[in-house]
N, C-alpha and C positions, 0 to 999 in steps of 0.2 A: 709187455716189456716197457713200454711207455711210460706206464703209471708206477712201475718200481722205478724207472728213473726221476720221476717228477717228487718222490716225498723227500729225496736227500737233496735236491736244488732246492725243495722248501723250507725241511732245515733252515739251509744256508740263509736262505732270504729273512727267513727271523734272528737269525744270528748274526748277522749284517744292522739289522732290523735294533736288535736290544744293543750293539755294540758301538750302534749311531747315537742311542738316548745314556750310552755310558758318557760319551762324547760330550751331550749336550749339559749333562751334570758334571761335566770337570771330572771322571772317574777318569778317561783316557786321555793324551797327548793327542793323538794321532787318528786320523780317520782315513778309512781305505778312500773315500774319494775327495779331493781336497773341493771344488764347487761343481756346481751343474746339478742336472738335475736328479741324480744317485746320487746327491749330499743329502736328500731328506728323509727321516727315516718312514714316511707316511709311504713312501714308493717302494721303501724295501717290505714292508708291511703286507702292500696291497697285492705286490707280487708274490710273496708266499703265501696269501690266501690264496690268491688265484692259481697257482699251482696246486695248493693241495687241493681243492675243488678240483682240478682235472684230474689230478691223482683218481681220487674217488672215484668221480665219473667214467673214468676209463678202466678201474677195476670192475665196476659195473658191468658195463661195456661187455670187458671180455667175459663176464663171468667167474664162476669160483673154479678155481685149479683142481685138475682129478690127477690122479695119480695112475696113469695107463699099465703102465709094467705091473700094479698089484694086482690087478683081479682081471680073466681074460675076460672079453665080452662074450654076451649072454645070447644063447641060440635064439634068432628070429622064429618067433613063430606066425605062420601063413593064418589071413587074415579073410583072405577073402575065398570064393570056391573057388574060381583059377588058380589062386595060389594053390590051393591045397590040393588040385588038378594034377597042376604045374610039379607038387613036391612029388606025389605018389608015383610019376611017370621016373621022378632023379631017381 
C-alpha cells in the first residue's frame, strides 16, 4: 500500500519540480514557495527520484499482486512418509 501511495507524491514532486524551472524561465508569476529551501527545483527533483525509488522498492518488497477470490488453492500434497501416514489414518 506504501508504494501505490509513494508514485502519486512523486508525481507531484516532478511537477513541483518542472513548475519551479517554469518559474525560473519567466513562464509563471508565482511559485508555491516564495524562499527557503523548497525554492529550489534540485530538491523537488531529488525527492521524487527518491520516492519513486522506494516506490519500486517496496513493490518489490511486497511482491506481485494475486488475485485470491479467482482460483481456490491447490490441495497440499504429503511429502513426506509421516505425512502420508498421517493422511491415510484422516
Amino acid at each position: 500500500m506504501a508504494a501505490s501511495l509513494c508514485w502519486p507524491l512523486a508525481l507531484f514532486c516532478y511537477f513541483v519540480c518542472v513548475w519551479r524551472w517554469s518559474f525560473d524561465l519567466s513562464w509563471t508569476e508565482r511559485f508555491l514557495v516564495a524562499d527557503g529551501l523548497l525554492f529550489h527545483w534540485q530538491v523537488w527533483c531529488v525527492a521524487g527520484a527518491a520516492l519513486q525509488f522506494l516506490a519500486v522498492r517496496l513493490s518489490h518488497y511486497a511482491g506481485p499482486l494475486e488475485d485470491v477470490a479467482a482460483s481456490p488453492p491447490e490441495p497440499r500434497i504429503p511429502i513426506t512418509a509421516r505425512e502420508v501416514e498421517h493422511a491415510g489414518r484422516a
